[in-house]
Backbone of each chain as ProteinMPNN parsed JSONL, in Angstrom:
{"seq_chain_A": "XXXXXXXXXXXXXXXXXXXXXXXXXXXXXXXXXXXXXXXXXXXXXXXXXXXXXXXXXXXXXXX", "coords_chain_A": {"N_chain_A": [[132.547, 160.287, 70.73], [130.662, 158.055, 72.21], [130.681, 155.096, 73.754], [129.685, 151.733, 75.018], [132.061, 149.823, 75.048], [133.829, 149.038, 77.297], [132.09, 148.243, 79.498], [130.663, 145.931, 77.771], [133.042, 144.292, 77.501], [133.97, 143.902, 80.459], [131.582, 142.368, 80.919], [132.228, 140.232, 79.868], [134.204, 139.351, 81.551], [136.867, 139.785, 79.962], [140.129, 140.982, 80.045], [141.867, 144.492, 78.763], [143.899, 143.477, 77.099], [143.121, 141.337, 75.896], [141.367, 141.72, 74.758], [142.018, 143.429, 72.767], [143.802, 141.236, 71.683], [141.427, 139.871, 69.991], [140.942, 141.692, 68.458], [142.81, 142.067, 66.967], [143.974, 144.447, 67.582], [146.334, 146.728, 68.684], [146.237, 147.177, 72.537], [146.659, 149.612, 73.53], [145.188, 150.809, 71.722], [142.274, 149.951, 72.35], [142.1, 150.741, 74.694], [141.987, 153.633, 73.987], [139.9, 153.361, 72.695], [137.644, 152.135, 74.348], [137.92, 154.935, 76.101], [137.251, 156.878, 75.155], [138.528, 158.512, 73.167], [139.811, 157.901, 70.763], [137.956, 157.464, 68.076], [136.921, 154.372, 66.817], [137.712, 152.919, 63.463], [134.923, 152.301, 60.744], [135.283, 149.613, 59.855], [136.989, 148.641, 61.881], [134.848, 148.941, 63.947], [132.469, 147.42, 62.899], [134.288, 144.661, 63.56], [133.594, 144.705, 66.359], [131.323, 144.926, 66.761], [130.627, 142.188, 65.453], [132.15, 140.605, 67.176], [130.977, 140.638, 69.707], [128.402, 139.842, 69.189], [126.557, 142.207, 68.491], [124.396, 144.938, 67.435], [126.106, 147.522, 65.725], [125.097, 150.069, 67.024], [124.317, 149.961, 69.141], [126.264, 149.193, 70.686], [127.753, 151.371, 70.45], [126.956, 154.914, 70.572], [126.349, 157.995, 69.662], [127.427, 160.768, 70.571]], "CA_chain_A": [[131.523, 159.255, 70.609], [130.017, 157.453, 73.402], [130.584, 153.571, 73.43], [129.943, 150.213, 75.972], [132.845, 148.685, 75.02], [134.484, 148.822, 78.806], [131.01, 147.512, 80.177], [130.814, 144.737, 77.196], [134.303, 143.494, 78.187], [134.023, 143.411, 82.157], [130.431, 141.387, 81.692], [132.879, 138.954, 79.683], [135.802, 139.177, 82.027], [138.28, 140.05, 79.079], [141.102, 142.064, 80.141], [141.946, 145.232, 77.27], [144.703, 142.668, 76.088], [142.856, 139.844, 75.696], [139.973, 141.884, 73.899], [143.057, 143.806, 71.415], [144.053, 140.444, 70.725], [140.587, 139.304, 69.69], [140.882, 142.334, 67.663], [144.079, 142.295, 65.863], [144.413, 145.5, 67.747], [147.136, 147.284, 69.832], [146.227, 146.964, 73.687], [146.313, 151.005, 73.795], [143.783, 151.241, 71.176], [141.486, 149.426, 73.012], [141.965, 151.525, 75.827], [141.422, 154.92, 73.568], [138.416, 153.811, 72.28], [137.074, 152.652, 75.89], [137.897, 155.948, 77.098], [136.134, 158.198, 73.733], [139.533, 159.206, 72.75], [140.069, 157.371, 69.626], [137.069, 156.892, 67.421], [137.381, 153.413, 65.749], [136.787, 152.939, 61.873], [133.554, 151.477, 60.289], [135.652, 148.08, 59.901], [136.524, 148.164, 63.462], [133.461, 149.251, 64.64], [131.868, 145.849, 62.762], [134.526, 143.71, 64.343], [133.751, 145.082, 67.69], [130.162, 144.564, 66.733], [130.744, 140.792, 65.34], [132.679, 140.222, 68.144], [130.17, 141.09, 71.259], [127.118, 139.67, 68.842], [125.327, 142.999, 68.845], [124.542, 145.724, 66.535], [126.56, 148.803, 66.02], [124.428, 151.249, 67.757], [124.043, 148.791, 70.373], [127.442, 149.449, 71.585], [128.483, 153.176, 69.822], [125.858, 156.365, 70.317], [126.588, 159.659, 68.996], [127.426, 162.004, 72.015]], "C_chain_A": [[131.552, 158.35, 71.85], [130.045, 155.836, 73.345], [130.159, 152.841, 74.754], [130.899, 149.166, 76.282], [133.544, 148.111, 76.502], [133.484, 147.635, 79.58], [130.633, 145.699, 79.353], [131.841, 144.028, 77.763], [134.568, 143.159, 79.524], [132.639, 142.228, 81.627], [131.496, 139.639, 80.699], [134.53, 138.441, 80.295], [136.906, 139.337, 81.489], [139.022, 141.03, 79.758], [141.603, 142.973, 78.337], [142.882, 144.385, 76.272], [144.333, 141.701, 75.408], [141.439, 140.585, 74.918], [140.746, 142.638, 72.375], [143.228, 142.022, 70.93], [143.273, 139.777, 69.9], [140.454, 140.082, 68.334], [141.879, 142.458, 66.502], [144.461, 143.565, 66.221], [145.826, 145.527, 68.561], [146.048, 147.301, 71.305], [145.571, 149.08, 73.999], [145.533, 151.592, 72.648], [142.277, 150.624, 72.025], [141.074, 150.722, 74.13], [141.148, 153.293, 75.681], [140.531, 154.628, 73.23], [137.595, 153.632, 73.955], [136.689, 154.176, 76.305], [137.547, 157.167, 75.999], [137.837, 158.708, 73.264], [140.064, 158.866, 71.66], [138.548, 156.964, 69.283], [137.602, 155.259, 66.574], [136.914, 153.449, 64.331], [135.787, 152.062, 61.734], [134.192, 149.888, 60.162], [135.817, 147.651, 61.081], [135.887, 148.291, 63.966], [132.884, 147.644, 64.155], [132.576, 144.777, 63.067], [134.546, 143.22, 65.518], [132.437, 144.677, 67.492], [129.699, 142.724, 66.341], [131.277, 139.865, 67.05], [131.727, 140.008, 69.73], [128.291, 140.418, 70.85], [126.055, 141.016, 69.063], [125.694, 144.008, 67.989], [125.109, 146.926, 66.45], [126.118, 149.719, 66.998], [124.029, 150.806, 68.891], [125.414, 149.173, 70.914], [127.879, 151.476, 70.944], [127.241, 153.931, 69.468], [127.115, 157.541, 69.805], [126.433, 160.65, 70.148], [126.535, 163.328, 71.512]], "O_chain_A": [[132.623, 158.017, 72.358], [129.112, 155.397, 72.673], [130.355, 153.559, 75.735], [130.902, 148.22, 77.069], [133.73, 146.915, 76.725], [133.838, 146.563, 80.071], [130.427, 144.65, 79.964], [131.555, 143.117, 78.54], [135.319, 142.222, 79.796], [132.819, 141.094, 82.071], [131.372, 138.437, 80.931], [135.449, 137.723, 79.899], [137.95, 139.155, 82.115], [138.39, 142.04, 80.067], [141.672, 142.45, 77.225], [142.805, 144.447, 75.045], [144.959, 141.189, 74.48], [140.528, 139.843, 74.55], [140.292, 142.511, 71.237], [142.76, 141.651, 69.854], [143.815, 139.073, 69.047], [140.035, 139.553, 67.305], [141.679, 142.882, 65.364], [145.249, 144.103, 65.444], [146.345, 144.504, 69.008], [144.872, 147.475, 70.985], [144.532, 149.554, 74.459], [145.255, 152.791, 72.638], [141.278, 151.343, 72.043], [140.04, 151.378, 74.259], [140.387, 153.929, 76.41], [139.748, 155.577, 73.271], [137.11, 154.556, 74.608], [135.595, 154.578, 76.7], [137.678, 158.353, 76.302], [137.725, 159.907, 73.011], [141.019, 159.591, 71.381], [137.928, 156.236, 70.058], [138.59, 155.195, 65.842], [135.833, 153.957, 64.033], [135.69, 151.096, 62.49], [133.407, 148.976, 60.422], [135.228, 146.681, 61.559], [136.044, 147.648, 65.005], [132.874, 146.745, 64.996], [131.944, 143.723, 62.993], [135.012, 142.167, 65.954], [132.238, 143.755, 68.283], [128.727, 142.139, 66.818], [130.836, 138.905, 67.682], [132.007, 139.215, 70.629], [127.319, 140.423, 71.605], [124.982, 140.922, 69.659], [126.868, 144.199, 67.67], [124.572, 147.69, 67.252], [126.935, 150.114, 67.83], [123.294, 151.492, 69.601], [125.249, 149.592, 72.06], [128.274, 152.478, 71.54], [126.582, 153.759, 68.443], [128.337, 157.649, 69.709], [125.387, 161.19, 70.506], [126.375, 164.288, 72.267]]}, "seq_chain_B": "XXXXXXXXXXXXXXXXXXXXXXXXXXXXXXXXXXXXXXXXXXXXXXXXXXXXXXXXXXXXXXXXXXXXXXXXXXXXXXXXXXXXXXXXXXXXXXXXXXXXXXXXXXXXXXXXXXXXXXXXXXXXXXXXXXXXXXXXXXXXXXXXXXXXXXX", "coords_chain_B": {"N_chain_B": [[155.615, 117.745, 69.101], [156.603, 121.083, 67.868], [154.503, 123.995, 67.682], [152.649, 124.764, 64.709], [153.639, 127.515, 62.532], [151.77, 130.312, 62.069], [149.372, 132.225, 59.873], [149.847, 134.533, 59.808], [152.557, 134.882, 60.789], [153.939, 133.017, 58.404], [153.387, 134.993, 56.953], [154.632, 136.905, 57.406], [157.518, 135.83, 58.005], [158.042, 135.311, 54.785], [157.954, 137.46, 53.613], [159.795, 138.878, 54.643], [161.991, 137.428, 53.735], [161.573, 138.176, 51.096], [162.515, 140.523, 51.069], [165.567, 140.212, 51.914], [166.882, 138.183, 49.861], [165.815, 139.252, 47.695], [167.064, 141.949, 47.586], [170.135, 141.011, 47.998], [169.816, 139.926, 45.394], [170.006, 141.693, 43.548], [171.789, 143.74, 44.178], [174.423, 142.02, 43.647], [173.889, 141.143, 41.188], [173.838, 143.438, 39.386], [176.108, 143.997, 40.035], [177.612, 142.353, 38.592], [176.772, 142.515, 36.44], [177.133, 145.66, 35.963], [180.005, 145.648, 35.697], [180.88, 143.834, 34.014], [180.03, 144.664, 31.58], [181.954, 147.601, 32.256], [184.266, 146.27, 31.912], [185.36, 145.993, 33.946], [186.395, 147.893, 34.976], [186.895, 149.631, 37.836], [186.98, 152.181, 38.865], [185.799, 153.45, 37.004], [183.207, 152.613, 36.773], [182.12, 152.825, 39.306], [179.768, 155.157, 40.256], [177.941, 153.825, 38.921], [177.588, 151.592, 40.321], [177.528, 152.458, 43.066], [174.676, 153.36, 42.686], [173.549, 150.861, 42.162], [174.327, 149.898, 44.774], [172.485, 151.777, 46.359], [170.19, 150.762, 44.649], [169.814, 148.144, 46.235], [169.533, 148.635, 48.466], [167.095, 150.596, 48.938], [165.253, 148.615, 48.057], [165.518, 146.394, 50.119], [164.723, 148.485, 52.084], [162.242, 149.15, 51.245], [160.153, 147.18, 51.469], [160.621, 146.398, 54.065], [159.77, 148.405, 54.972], [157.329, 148.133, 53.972], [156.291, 145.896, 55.325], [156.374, 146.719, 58.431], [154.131, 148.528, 58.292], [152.243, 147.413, 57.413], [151.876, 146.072, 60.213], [150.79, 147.355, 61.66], [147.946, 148.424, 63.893], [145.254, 150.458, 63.292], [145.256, 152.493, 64.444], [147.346, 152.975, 65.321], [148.605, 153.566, 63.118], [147.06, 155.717, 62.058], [147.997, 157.783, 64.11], [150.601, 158.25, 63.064], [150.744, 159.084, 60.412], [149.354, 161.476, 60.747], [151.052, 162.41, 63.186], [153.518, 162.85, 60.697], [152.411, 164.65, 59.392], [152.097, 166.799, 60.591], [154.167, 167.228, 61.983], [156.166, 167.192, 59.452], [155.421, 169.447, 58.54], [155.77, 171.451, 60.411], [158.473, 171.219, 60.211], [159.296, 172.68, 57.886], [158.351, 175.004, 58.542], [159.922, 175.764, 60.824], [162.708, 175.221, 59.769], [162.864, 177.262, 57.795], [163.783, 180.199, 58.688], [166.2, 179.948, 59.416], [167.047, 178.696, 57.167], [166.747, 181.66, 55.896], [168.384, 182.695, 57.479], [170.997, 182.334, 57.013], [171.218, 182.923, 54.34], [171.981, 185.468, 54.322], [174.018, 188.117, 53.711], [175.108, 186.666, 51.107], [175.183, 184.166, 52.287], [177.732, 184.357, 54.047], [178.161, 183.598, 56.286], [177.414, 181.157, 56.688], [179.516, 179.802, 54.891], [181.983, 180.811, 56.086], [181.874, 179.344, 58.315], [182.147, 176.672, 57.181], [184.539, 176.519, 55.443], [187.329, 175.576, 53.544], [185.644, 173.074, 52.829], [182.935, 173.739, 51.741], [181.525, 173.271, 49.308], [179.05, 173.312, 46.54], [177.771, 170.817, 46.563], [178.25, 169.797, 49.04], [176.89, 171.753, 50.405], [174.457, 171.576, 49.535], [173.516, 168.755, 50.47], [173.673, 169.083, 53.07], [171.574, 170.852, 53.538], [169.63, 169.102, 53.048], [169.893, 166.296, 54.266], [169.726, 168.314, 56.622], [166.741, 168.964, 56.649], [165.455, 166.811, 56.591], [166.362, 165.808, 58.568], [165.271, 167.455, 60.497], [162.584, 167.217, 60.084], [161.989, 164.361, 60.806], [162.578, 164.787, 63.718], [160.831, 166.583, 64.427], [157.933, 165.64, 64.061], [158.87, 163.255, 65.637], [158.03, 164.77, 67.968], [155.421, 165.366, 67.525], [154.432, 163.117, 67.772], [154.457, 162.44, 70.136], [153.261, 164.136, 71.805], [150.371, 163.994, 70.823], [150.102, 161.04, 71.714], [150.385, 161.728, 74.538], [148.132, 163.493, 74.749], [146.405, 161.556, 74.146], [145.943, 159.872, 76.856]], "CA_chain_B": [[155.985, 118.451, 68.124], [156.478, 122.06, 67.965], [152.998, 124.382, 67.156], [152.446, 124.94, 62.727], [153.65, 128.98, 62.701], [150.109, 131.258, 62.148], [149.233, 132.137, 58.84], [150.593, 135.774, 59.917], [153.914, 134.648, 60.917], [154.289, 132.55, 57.266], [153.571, 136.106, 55.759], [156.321, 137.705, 57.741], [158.92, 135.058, 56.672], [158.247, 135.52, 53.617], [158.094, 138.964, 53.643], [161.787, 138.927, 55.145], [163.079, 136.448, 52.916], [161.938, 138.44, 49.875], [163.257, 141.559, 51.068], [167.052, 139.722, 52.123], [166.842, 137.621, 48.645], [165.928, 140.562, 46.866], [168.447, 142.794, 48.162], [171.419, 140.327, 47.606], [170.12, 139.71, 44.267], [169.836, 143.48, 43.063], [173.363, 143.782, 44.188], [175.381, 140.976, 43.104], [173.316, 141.019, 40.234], [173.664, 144.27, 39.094], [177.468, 144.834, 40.392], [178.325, 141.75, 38.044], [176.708, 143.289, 35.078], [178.319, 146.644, 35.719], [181.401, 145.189, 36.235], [181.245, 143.171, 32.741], [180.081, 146.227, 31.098], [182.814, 148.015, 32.351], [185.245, 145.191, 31.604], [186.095, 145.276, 35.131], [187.326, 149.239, 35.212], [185.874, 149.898, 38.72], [186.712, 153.387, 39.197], [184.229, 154.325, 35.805], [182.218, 151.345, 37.082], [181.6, 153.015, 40.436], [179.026, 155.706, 40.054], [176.315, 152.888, 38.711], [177.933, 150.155, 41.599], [176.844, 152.924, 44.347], [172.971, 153.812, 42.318], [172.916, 149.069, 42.402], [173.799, 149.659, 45.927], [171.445, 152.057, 46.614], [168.791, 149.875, 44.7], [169.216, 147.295, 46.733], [169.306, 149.103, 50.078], [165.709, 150.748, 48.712], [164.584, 147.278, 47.83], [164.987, 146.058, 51.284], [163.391, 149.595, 52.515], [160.812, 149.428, 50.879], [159.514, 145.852, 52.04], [160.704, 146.461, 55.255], [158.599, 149.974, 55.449], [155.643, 147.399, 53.838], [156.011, 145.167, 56.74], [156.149, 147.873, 59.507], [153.168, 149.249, 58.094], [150.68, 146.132, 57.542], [151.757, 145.021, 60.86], [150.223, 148.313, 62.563], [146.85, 148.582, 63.671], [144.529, 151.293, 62.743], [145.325, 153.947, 65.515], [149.018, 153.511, 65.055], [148.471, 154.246, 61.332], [146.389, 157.181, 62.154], [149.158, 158.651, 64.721], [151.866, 158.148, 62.149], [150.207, 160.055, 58.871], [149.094, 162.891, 61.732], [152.324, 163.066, 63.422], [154.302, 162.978, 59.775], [152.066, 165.39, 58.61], [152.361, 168.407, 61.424], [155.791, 167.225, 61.772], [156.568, 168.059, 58.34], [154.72, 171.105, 57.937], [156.592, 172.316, 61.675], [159.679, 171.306, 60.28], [159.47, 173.396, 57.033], [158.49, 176.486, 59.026], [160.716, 175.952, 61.834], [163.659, 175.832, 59.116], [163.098, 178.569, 56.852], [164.226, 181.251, 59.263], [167.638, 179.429, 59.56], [167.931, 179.053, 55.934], [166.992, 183.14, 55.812], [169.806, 183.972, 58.236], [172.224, 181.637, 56.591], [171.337, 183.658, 53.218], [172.756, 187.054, 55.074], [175.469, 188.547, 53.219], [175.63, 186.012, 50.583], [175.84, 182.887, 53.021], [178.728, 184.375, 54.601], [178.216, 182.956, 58.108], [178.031, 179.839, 56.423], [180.828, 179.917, 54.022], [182.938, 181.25, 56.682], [181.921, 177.956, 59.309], [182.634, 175.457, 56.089], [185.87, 177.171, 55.039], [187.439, 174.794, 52.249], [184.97, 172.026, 52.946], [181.646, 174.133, 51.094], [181.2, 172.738, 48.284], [177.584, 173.409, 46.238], [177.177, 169.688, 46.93], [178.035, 169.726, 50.02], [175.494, 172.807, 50.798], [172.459, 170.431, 48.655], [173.214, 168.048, 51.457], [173.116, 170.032, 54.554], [170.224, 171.583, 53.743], [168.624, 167.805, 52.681], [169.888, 166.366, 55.927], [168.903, 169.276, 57.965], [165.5, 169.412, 56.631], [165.115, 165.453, 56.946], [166.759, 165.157, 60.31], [164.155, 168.545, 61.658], [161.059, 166.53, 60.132], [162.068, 163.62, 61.811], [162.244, 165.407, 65.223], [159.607, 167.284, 65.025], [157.223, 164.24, 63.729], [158.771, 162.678, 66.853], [157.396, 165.321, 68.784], [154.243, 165.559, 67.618], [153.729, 161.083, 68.195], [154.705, 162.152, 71.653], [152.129, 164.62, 71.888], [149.402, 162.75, 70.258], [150.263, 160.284, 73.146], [150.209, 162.837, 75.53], [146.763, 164.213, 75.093], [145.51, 160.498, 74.842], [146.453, 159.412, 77.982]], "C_chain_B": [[155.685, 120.005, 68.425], [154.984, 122.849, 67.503], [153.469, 124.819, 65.346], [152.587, 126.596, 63.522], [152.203, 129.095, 61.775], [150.933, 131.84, 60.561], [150.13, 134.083, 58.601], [152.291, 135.819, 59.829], [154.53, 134.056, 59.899], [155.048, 133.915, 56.701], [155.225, 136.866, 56.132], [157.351, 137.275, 57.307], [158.939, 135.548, 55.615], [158.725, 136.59, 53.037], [159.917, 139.209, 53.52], [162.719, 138.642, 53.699], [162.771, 137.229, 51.991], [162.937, 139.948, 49.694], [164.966, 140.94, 51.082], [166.996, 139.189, 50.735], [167.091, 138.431, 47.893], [166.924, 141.312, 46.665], [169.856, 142.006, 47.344], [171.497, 140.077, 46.231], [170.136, 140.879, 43.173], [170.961, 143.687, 42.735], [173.982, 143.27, 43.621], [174.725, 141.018, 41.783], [173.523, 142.483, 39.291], [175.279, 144.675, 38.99], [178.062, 143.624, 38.796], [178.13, 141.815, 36.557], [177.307, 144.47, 34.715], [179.43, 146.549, 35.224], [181.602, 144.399, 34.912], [181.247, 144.262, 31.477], [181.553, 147.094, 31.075], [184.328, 147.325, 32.453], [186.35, 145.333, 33.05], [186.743, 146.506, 35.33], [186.376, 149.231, 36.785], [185.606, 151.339, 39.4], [185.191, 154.136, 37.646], [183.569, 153.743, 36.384], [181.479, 152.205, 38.373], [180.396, 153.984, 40.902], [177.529, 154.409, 40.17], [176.79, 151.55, 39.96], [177.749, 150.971, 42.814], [175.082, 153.385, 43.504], [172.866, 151.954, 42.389], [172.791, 149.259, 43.581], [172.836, 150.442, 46.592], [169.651, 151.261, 45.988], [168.57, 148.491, 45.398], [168.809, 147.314, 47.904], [167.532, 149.739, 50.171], [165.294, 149.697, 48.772], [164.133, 147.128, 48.819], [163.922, 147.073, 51.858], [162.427, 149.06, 52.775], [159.787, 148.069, 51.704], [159.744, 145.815, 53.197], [159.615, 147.47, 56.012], [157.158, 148.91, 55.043], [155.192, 146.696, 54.793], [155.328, 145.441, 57.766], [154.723, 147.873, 59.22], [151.835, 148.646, 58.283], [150.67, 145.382, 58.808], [151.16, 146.129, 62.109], [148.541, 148.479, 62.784], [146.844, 149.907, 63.606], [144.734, 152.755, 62.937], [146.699, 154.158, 65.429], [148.765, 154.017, 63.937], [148.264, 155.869, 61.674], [147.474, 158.03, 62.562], [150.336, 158.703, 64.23], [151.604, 159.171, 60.976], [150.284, 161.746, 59.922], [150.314, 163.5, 62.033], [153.22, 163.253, 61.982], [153.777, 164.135, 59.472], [152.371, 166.859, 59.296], [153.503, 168.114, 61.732], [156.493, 167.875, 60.672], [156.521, 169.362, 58.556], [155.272, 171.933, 59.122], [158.007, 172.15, 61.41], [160.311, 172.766, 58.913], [159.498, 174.705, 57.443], [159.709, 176.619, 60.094], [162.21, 176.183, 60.66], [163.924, 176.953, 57.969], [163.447, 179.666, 57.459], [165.989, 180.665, 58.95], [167.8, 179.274, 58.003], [168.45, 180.738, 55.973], [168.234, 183.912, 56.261], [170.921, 183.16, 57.81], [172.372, 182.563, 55.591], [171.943, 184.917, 53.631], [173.566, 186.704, 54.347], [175.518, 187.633, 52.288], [175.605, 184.578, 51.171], [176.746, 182.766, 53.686], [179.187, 183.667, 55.627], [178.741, 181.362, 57.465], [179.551, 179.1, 55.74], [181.987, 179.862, 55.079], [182.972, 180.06, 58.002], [182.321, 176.449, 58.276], [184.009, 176.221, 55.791], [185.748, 176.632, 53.612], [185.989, 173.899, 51.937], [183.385, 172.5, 51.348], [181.678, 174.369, 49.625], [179.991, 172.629, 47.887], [177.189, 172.265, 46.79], [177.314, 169.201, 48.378], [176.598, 170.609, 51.016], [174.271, 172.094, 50.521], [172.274, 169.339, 50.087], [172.76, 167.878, 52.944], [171.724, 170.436, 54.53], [169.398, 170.194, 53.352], [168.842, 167.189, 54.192], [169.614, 167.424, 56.817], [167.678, 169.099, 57.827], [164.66, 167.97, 56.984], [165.33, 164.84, 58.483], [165.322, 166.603, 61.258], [162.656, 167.771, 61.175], [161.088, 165.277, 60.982], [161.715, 164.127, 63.333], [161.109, 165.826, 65.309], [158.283, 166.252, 64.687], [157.624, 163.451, 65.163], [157.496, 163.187, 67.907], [156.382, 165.699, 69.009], [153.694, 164.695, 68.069], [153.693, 161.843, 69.819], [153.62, 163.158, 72.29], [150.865, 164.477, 71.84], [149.37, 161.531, 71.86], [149.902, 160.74, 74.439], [148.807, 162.564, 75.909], [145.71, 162.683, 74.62], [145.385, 159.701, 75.59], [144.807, 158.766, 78.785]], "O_chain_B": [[154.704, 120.295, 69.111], [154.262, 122.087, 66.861], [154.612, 125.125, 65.005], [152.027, 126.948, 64.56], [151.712, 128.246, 61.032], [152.101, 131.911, 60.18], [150.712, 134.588, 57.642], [153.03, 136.495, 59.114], [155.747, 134.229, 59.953], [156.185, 134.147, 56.293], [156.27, 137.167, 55.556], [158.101, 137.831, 56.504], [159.87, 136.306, 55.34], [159.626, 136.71, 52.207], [160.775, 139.54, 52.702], [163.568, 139.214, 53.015], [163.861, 137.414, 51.45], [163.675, 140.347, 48.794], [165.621, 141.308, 50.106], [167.122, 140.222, 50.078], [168.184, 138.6, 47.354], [167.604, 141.328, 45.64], [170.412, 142.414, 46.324], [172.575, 139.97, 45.647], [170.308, 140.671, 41.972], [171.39, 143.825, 41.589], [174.426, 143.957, 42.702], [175.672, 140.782, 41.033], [173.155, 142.239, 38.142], [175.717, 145.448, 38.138], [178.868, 144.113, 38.004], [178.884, 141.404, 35.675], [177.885, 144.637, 33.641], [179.86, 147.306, 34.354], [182.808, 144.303, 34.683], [182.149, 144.57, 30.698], [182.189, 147.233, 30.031], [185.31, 147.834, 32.993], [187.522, 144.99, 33.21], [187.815, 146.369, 35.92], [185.215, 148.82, 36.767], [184.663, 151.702, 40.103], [184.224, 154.894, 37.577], [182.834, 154.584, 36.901], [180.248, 152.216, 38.385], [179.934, 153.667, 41.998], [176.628, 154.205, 40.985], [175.987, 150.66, 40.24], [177.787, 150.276, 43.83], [174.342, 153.835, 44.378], [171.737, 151.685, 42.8], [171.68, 149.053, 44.07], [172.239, 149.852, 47.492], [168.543, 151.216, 46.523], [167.553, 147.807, 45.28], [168.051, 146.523, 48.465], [166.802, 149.487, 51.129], [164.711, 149.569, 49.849], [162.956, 147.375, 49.08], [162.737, 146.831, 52.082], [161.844, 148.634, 53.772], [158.811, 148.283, 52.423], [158.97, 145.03, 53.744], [158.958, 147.405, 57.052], [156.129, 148.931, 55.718], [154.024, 146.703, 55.184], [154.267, 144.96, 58.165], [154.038, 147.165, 59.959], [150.82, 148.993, 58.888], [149.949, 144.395, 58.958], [151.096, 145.788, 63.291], [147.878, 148.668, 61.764], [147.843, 150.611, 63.752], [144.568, 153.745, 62.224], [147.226, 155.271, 65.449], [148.724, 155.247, 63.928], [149.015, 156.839, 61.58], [147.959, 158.867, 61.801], [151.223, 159.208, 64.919], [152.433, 160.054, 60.756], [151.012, 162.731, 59.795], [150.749, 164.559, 61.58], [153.936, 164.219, 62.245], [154.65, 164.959, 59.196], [152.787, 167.84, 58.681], [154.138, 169.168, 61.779], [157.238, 168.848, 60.795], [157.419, 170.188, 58.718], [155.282, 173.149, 58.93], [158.821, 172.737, 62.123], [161.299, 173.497, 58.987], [160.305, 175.53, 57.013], [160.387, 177.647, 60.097], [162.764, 177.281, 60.711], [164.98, 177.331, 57.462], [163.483, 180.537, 56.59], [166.748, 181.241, 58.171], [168.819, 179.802, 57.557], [169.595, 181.186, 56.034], [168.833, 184.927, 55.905], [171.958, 183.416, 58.421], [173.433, 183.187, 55.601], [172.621, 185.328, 52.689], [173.965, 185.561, 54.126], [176.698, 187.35, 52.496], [176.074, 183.729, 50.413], [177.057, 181.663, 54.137], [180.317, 183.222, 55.831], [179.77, 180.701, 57.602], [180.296, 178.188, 56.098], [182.856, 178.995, 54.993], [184.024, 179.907, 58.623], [182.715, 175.381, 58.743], [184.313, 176.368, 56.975], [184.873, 176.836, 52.771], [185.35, 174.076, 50.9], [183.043, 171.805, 50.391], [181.821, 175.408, 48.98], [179.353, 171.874, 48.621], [176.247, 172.378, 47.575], [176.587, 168.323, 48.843], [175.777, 170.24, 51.855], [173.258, 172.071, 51.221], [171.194, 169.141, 50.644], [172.043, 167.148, 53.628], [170.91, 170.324, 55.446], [168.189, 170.422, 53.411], [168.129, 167.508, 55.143], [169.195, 167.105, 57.929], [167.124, 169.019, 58.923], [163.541, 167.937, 57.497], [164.825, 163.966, 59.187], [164.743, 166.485, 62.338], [161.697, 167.798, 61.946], [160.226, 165.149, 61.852], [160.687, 163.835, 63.944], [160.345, 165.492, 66.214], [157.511, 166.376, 65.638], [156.674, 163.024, 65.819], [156.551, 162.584, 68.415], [156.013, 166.23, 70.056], [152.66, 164.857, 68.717], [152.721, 161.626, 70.543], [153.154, 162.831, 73.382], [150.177, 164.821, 72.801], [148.552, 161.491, 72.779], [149.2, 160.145, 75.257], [148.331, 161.866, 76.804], [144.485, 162.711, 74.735], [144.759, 158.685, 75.289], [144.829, 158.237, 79.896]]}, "name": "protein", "num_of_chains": 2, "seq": "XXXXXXXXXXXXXXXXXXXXXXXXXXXXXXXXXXXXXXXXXXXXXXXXXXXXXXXXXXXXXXXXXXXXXXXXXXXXXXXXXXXXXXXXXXXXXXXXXXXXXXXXXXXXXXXXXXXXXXXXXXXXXXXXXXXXXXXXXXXXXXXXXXXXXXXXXXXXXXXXXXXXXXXXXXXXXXXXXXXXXXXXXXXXXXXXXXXXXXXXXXXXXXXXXXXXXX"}
């Protein structure tokens, strides 16, 4: 699956640590979803979507 | 003044403290009912004063494994069930040959590397520690794999 999250987080200057901690995540989840290698779940998907103000499909397509 | 600990860091205390609390009170609690019970014999006594101390060493476990667990995000979770699970299932195949060639002849090989020592209950244990210490490993080796290929 295809996401924005890398491009969301540079236009807000977060570094992956400072966007895990926003998350309650690990640092190297961050990084696997960035990089398509970890899908996140439907809960983290809507805290990633709360988080950035924008709607699921707004940040996560379907490769 | 120092910062108020986070509503996370309460839980953890607590957490702790009920597991240590717990624990001590399982034990002592349990050894001093045995122990009245058994009007203080401690060799009869000792059977149920090692199943207290094993319930209190579970106790902690267990709340300790609850800790671990709620304090993992999502993707650790995931790579923990995954790796346990093809860990297992590589440890079961990987040791059933080595039981097979232990069974030769009776168990001879084995028999004959235990001498006196092989005792049925000793054999129940070997083969429980072997099969617990090869899921372990190989569950290692799958996390580290998993890791690997998400580099």
């Amino acid at each position: 699956m295809k996401n924005r999250l890398k491009a969301l987080r540079a236009e807000r200057g977060w570094s992956q640590a400072e966007l895990a901690e926003r998350l309650d995540v690990s640092r190297q989840s961050v990084n696997a979803i960035e990089t398509g290698k970890y899908d996140p779940s439907l809960p983290l998907a809507f805290r990633i979507a709360r988080l950035f103000g924008l709607p699921i499909e707004a940040i996560f397509e379907d490769a | 003044m120092p910062p108020m600990p986070s509503h996370r860091q309460i839980a953890l205390m607590s957490s702790v403290a009920v597991a240590v609390v717990g624990a001590v009170v399982i034990w002592f609690g349990a050894a001093a009912i045995i122990l009245a019970v058994f009007h203080d014999d401690v060799h009869a006594a000792a059977p149920w004063l090692a199943l207290a101390k094993f319930a209190s060493l579970a106790w902690a476990a267990a709340i300790g494994w609850r800790i671990t667990w709620r304090r993992l995000d999502e993707m650790e979770k995931e790579v923990r069930k995954l790796s346990w699970f093809i860990g297992s299932t590589a440890a079961i195949l990987l040791t059933a040959p080595i039981m097979m060639l232990w069974l030769l002849n009776g168990g001879a090989v084995l028999a004959h590397h235990m001498g006196r020592r092989g005792t049925p209950g000793v054999y129940f244990a070997l083969g429980w520690v072997g099969l617990v210490m090869a899921q372990l490993l190989c569950s290692l080796v799958a996390r580290a794999g998993w890791w690997v290929s998400k580099r």
